[in-house]
C-alpha positions as protocol buffer text, in pm:
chain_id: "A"
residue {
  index: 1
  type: UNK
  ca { x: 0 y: 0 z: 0 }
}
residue {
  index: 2
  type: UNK
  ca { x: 130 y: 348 z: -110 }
}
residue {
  index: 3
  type: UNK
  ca { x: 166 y: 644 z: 186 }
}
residue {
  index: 4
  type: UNK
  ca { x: -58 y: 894 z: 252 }
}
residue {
  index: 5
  type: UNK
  ca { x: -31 y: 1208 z: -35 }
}
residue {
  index: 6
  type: UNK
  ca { x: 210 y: 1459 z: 16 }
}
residue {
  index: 7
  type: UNK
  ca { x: 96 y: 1868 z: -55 }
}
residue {
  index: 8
  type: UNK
  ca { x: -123 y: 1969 z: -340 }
}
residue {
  index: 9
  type: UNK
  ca { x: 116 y: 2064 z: -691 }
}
residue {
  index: 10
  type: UNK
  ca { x: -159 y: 2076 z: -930 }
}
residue {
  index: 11
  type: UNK
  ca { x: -499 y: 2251 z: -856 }
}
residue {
  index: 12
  type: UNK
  ca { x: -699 y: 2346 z: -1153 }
}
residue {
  index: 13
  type: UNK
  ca { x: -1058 y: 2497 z: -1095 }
}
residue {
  index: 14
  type: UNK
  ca { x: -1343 y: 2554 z: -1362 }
}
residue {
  index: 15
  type: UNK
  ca { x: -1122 y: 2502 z: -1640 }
}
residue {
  index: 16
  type: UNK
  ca { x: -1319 y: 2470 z: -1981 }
}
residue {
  index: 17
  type: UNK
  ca { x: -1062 y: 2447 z: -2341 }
}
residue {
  index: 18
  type: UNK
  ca { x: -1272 y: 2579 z: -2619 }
}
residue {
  index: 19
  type: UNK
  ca { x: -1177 y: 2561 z: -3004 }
}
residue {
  index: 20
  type: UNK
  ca { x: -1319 y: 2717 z: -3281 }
}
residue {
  index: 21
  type: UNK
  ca { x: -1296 y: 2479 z: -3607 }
}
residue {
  index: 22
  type: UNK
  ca { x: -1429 y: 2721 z: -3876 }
}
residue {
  index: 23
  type: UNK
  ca { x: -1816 y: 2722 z: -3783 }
}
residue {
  index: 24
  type: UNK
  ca { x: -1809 y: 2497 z: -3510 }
}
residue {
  index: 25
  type: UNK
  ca { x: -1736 y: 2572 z: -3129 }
}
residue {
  index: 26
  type: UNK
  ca { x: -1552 y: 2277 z: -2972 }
}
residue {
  index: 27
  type: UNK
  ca { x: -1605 y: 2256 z: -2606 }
}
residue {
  index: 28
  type: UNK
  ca { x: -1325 y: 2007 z: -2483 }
}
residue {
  index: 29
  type: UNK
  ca { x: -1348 y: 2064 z: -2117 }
}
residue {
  index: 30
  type: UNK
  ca { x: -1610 y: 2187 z: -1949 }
}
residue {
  index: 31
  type: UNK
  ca { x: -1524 y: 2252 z: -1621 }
}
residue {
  index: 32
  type: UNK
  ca { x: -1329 y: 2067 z: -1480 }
}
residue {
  index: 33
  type: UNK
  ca { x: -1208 y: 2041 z: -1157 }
}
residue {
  index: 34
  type: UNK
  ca { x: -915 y: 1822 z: -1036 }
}
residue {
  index: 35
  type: UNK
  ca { x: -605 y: 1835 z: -765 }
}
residue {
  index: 36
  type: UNK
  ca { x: -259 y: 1640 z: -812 }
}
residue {
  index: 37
  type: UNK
  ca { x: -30 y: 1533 z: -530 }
}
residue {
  index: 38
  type: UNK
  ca { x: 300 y: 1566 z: -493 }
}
residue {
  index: 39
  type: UNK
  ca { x: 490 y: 1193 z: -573 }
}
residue {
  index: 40
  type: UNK
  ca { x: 146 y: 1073 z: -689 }
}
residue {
  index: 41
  type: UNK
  ca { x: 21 y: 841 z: -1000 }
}
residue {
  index: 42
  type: UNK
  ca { x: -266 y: 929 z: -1189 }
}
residue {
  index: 43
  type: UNK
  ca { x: -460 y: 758 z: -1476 }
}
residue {
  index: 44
  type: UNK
  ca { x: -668 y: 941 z: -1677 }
}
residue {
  index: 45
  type: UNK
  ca { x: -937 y: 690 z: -1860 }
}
residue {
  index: 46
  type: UNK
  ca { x: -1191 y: 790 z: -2137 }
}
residue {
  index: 47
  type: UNK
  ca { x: -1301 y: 729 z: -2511 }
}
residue {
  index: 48
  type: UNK
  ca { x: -1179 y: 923 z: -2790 }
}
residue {
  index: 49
  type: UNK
  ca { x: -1298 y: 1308 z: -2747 }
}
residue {
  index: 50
  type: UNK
  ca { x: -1328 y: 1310 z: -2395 }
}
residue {
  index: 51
  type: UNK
  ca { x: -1063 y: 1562 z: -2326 }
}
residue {
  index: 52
  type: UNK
  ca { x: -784 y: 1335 z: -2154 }
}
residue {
  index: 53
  type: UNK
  ca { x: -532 y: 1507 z: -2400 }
}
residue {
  index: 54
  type: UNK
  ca { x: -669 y: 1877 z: -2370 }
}
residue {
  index: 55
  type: UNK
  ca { x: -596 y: 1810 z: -1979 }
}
residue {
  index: 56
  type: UNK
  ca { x: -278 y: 1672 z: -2008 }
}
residue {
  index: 57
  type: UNK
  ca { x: -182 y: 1928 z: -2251 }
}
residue {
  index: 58
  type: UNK
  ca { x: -321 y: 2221 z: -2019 }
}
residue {
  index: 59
  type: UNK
  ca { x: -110 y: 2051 z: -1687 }
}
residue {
  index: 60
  type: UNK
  ca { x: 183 y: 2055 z: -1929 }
}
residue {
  index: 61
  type: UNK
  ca { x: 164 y: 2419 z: -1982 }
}
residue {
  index: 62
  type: UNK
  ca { x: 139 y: 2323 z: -2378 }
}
residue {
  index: 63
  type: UNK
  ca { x: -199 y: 2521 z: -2383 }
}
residue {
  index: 64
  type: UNK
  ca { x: -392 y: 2764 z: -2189 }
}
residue {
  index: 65
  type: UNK
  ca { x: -738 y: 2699 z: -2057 }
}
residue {
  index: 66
  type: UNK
  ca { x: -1017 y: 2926 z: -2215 }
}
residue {
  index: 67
  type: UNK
  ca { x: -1162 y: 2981 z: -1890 }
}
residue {
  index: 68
  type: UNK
  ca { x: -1038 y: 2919 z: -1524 }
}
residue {
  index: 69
  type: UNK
  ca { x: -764 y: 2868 z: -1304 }
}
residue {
  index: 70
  type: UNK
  ca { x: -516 y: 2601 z: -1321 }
}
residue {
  index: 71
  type: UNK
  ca { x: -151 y: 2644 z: -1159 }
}
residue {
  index: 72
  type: UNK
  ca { x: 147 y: 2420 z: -1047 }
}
residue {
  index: 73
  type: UNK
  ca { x: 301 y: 2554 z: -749 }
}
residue {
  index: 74
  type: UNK
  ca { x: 327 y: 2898 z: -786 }
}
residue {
  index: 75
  type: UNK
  ca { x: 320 y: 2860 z: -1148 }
}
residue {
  index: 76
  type: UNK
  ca { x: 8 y: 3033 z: -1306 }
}
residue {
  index: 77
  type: UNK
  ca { x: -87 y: 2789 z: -1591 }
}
residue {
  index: 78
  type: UNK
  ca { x: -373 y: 3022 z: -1727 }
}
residue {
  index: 79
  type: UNK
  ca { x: -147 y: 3281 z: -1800 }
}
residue {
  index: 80
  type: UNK
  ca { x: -85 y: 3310 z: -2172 }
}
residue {
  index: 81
  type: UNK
  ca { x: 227 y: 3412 z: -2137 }
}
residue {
  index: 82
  type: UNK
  ca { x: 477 y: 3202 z: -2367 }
}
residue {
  index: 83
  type: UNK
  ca { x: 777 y: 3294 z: -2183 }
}
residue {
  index: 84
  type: UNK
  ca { x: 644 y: 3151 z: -1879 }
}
residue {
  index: 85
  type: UNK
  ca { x: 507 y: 2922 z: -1961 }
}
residue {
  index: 86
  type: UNK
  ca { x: 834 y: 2793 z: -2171 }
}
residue {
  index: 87
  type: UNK
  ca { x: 1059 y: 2806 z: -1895 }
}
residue {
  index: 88
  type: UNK
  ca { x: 775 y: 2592 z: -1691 }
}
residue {
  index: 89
  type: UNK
  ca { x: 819 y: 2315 z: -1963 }
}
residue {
  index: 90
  type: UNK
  ca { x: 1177 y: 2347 z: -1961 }
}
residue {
  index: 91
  type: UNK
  ca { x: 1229 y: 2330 z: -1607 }
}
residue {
  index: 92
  type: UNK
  ca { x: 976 y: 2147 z: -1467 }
}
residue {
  index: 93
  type: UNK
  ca { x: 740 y: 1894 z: -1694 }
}
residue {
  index: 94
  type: UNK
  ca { x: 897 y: 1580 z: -1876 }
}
residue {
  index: 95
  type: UNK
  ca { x: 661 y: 1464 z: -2179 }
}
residue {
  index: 96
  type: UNK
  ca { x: 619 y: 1087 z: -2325 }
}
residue {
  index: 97
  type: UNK
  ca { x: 433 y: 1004 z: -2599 }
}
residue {
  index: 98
  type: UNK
  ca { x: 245 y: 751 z: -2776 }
}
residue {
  index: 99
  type: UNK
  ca { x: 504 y: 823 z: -3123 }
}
residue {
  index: 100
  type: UNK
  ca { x: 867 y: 805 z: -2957 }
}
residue {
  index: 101
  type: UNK
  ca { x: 955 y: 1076 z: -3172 }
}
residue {
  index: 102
  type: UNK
  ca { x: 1334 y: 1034 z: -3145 }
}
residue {
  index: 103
  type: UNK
  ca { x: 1589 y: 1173 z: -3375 }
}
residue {
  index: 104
  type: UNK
  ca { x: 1636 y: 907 z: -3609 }
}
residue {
  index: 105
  type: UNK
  ca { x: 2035 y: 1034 z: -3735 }
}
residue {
  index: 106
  type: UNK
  ca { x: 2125 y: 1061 z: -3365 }
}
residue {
  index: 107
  type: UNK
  ca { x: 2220 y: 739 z: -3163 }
}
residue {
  index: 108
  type: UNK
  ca { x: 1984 y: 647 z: -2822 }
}
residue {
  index: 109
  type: UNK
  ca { x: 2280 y: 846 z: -2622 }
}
residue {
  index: 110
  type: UNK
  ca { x: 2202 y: 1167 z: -2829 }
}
residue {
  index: 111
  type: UNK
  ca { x: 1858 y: 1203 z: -2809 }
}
residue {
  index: 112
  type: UNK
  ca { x: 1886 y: 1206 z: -2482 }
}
residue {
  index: 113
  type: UNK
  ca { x: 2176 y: 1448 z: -2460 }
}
residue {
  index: 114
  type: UNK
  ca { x: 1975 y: 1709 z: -2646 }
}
residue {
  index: 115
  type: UNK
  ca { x: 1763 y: 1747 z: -2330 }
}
residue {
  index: 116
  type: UNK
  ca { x: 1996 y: 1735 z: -2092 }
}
residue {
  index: 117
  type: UNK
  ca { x: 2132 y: 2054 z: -2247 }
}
residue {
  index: 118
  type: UNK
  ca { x: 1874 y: 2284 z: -2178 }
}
residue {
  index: 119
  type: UNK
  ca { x: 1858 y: 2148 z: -1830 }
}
residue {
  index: 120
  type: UNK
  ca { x: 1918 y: 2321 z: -1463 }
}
residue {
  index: 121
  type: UNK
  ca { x: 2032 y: 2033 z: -1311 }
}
residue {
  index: 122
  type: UNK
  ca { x: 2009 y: 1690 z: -1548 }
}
residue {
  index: 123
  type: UNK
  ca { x: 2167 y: 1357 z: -1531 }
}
residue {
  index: 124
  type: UNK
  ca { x: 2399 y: 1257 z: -1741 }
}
residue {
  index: 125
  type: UNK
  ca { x: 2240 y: 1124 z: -2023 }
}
residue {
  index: 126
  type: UNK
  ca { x: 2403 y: 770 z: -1911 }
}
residue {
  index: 127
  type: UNK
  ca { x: 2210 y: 777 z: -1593 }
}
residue {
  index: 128
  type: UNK
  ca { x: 1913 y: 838 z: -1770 }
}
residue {
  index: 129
  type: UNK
  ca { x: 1936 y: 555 z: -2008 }
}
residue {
  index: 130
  type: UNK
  ca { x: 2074 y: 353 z: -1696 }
}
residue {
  index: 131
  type: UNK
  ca { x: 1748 y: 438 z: -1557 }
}
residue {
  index: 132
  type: UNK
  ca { x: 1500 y: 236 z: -1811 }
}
residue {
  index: 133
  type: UNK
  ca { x: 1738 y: -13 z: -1843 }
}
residue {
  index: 134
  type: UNK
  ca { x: 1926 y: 37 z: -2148 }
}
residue {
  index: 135
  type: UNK
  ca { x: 2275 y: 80 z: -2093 }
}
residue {
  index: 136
  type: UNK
  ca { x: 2373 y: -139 z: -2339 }
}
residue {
  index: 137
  type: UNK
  ca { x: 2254 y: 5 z: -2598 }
}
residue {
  index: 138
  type: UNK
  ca { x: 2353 y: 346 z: -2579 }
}
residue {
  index: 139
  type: UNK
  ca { x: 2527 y: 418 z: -2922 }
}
residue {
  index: 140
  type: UNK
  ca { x: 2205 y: 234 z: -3098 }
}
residue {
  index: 141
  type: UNK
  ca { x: 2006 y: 442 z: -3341 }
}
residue {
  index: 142
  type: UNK
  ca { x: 1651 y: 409 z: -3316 }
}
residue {
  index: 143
  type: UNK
  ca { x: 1661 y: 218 z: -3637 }
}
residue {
  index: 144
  type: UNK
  ca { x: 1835 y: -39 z: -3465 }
}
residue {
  index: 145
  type: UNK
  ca { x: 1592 y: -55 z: -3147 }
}
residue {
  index: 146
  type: UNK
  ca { x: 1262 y: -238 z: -3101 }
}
residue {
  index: 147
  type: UNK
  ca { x: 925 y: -20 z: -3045 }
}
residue {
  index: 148
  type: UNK
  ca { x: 974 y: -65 z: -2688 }
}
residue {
  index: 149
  type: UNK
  ca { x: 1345 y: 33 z: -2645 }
}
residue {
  index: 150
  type: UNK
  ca { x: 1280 y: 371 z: -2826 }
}
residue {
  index: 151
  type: UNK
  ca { x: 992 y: 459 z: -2649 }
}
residue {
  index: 152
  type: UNK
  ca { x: 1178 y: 369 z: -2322 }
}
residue {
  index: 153
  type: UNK
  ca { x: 1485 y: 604 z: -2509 }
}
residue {
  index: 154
  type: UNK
  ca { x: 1219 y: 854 z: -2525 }
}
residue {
  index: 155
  type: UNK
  ca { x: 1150 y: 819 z: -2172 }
}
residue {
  index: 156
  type: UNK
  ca { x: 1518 y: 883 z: -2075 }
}
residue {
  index: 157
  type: UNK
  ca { x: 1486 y: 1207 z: -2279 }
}
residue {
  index: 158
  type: UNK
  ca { x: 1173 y: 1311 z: -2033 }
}
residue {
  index: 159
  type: UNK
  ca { x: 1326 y: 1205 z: -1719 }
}
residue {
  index: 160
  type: UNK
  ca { x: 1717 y: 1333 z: -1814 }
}
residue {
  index: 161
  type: UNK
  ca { x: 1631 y: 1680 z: -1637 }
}
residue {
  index: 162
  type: UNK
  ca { x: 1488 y: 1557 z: -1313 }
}
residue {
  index: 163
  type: UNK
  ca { x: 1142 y: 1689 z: -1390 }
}
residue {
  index: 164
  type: UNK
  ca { x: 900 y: 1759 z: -1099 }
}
residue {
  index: 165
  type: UNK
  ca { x: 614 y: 1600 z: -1354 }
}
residue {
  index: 166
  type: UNK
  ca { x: 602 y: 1328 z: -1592 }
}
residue {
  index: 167
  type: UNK
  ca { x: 305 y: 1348 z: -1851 }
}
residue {
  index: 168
  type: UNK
  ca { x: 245 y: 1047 z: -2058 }
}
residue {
  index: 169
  type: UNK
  ca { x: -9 y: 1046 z: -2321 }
}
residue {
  index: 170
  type: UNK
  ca { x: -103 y: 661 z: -2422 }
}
residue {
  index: 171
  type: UNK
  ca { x: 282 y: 575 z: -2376 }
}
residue {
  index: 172
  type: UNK
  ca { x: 211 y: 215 z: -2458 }
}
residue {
  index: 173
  type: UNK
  ca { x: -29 y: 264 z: -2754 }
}
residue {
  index: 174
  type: UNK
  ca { x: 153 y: 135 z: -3042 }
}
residue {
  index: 175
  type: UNK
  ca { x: 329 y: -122 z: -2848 }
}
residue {
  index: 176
  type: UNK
  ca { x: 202 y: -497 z: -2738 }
}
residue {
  index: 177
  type: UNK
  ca { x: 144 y: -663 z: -2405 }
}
residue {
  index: 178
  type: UNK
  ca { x: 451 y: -772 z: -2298 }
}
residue {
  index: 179
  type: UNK
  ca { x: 652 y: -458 z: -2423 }
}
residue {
  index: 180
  type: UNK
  ca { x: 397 y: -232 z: -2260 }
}
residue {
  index: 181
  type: UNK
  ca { x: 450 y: -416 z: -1936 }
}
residue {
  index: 182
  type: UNK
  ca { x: 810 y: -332 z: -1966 }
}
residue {
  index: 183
  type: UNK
  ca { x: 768 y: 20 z: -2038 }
}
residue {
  index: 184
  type: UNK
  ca { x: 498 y: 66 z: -1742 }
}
residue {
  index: 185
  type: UNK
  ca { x: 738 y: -85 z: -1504 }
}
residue {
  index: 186
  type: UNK
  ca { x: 973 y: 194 z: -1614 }
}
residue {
  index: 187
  type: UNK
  ca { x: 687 y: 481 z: -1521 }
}
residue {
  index: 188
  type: UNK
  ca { x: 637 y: 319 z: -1216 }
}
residue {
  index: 189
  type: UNK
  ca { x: 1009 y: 337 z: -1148 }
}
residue {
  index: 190
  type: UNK
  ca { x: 1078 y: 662 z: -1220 }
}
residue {
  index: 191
  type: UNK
  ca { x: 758 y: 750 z: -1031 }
}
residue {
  index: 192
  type: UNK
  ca { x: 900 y: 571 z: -733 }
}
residue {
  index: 193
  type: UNK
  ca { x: 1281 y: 616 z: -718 }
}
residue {
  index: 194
  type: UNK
  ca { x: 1251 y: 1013 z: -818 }
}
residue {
  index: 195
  type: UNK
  ca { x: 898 y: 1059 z: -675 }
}
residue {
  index: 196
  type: UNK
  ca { x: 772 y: 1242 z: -997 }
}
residue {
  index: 197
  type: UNK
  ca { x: 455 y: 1322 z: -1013 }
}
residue {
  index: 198
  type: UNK
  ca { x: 292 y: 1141 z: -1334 }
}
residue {
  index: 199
  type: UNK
  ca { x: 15 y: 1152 z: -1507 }
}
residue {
  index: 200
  type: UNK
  ca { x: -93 y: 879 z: -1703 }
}
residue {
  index: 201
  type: UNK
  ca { x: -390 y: 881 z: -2017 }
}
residue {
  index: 202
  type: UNK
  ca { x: -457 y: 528 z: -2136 }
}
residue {
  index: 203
  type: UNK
  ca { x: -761 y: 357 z: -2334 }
}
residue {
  index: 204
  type: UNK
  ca { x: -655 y: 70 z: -2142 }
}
residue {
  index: 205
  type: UNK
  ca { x: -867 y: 41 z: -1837 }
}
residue {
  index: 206
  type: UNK
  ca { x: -645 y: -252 z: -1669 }
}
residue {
  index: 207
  type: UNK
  ca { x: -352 y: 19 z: -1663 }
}
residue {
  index: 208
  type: UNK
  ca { x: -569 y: 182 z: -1431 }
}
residue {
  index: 209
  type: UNK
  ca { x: -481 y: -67 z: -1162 }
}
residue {
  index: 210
  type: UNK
  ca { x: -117 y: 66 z: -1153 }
}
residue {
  index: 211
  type: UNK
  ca { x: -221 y: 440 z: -1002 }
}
residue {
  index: 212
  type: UNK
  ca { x: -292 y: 588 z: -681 }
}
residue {
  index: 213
  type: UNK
  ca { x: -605 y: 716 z: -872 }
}
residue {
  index: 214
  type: UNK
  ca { x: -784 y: 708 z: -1156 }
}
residue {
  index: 215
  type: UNK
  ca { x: -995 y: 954 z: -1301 }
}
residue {
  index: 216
  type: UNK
  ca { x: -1267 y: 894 z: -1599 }
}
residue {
  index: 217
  type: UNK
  ca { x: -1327 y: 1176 z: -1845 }
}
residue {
  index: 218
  type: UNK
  ca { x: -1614 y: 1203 z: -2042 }
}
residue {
  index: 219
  type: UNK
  ca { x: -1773 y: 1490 z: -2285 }
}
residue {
  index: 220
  type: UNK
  ca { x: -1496 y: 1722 z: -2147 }
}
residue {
  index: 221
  type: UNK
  ca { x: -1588 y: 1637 z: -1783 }
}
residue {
  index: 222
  type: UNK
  ca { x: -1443 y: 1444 z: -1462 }
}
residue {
  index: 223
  type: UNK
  ca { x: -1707 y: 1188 z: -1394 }
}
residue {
  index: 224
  type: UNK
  ca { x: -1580 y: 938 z: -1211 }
}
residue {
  index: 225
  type: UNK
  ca { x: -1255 y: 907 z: -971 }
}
residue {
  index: 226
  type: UNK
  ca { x: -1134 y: 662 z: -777 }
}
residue {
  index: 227
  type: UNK
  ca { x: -857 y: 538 z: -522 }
}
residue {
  index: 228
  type: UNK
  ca { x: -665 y: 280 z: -514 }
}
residue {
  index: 229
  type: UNK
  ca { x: -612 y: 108 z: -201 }
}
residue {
  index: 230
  type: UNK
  ca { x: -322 y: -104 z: -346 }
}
residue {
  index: 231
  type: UNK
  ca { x: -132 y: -66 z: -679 }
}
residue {
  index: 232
  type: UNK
  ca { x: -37 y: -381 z: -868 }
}
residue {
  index: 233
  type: UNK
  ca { x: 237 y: -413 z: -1064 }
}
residue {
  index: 234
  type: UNK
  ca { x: 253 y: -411 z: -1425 }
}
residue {
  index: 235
  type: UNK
  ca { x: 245 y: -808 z: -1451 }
}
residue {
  index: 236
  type: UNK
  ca { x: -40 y: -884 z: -1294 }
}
residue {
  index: 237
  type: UNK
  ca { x: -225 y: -628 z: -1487 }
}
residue {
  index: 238
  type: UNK
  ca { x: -451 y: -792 z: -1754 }
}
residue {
  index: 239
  type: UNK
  ca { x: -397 y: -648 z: -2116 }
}
């Protein structure tokens, strides 16, 4: 069983996304309010449309809520300021994807090594890949590495910089059971040994079973959340 949460880092209150796509007014949230704990594990669940990205993407400081108020620490994330919210991404917020995204003329070490540039305080990027496990394959390119190792690459890059949050948006989408299992027990590392806080979207409601909590999203809105009293581990997840 996990310990009690530590202090609030996330609070976001009322926040509703709006797009316009020509004619049509997208409402993507629509009010939502949630709070994130320090060290904590969160799965977001929902179909397609719900707004599990627009969230993440909002908590990431990669967009600005229409309406509402949404900070990290001290951080104001409403503010539309790109500056700020820039140096919040840089300094703070690690990002994993469902596409790995990697540079595909640099080796596994060098992707990595990009972060760790623009970094206060990083790893080395050694440590990093040392981290998810591939040490040994450090002057690979991503040619030369299954699905799994380069999205476990790309989670090196996030975590390089020490960040404060991990956000992973359906980081084992394009990848099958038993190489998602590996690349979940790597989130659940890092979320342990550097006590990142992480957010999680998945379609994959078993995955849920792996968080402190789990929140369903539907039509833009929080309607369900739950605890979890214990977290399994990734292998006795069902996939």
């Amino acid at each position: 069983m996990m310990g009690a949460p530590r202090t609030p880092v996330f609070q976001a209150t009322g926040i509703t996304k709006i797009y316009r796509m020509g004619d049509v007014l997208v409402h993507a949230l629509r009010g939502v309010d949630v709070a994130f704990q320090e060290g904590e594990l969160v799965v977001l669940l929902g179909p397609s449309g719900s707004g599990k990205s627009t969230l993440l993407n909002v908590l990431g400081g990669l967009d600005t809520p229409t309406t509402g108020t949404v900070r990290w620490r001290d951080h104001d994330l409403a503010d539309p300021d790109e500056g700020h919210l820039t140096r919040y991404r840089r300094d703070h917020v690690g990002f994993v994807f469902q596409f790995y995204n990697l540079v595909p003329s640099l080796t596994a070490l060098e992707n990595v090594a990009l972060a760790a540039e623009i970094a206060r305080a990083p790893m080395t990027p050694e440590e990093a890949l040392g981290l998810v496990g591939l040490t040994a394959r450090l002057d690979h390119f991503p040619s030369q590495l299954s699905g799994g190792e380069q999205q476990r690459v790309a989670i090196a890059r996030a975590v390089v910089k020490r960040p404060d949050v991990l956000l992973c948006d359906e980081p084992t989408g394009a990848l099958d059971a038993a190489t998602g299992r590996l690349v979940l027990e790597v989130l659940l590392k890092v979320n342990l040994e550097l006590g990142t806080t992480t957010v999680v979207i998945t379609h994959n409601a078993s995955i849920a079973d792996l968080a402190d909590r789990v929140l369903s999203l539907r039509d833009g809105l929080v309607v369900q959340e739950r605890t979890n009293a214990v977290r399994r581990t990734p292998q006795e997840i069902a996939w």
